[in-house]
C-alpha positions, 0 to 999 in steps of 0.5 A: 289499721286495727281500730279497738275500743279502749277504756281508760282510768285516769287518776287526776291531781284534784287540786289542779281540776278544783282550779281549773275544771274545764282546762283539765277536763278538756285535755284527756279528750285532746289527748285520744284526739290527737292520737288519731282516736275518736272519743265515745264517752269522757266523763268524772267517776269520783273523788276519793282517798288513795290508798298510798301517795302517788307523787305526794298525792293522798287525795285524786280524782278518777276520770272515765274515758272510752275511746276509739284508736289504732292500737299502734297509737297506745303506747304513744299515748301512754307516754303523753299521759306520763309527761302530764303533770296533771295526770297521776296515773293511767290504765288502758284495757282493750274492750271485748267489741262484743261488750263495747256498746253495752259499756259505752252505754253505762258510762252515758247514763252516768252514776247508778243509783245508790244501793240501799244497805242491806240489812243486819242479821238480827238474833233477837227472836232467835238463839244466838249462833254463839250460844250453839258453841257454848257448853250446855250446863250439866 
């Protein structure tokens, strides 16, 4: 039994986590469970606008898993997360176990902070790159 650690990328109906958080939430570590798997992280990454529709769908939610199981039982798995209705999605990738522990770790701690914006060229104290292009006056 080849035991790998996975992450899974879970597009979820927003609407049906809005009305029922806990039940929906609930069901991706059932899930990996019931697949033979052990759940090391399951958590919420973000709401945002799909790029197309999926199902009807022009809004979902992403949820972050990393898990344990027989990559036997993968396949079987996909295929439970097709039949969800509350499920849009889903993208599995096998986890260099070298890097596992350093993944697991980042998803604990949850979002990073914000970055601050970086700052805009300004040309104010110098020449302006597009006056360089301009033909001097003769």
């Amino acid at each position: 039994m080849a035991v790998n650690v996975y992450e899974g990328m879970f597009i979820l109906d927003s609407n049906r986590l809005g009305r029922e958080p806990q039940a929906v939430s609930g069901q991706i570590p059932k899930m990996i469970e019931e697949a033979g798997g052990e759940v090391l992280v399951s958590r919420l990454w973000e709401e945002r606008r799909l790029a197309f529709p999926i199902q009807g769908h022009r809004k979902g939610t992403y949820w972050l898993a990393y898990f344990k199981v027989d990559g036997k039982k993968i396949t079987g798995l996909e295929r439970t997360c097709q039949l969800s209705e509350t499920i849009l999605r889903v993208l599995f990738l096998k986890i260099d176990p070298r890097i596992a522990d350093t993944l697991v770790q980042h998803a604990l701690a949850g979002p990073t902070a914000k970055r601050e914006p970086e700052s805009e060229t300004s040309f104010d104290d110098e020449e302006s790159p597009a006056s360089e292009l301009e033909p001097a006056a003769e």
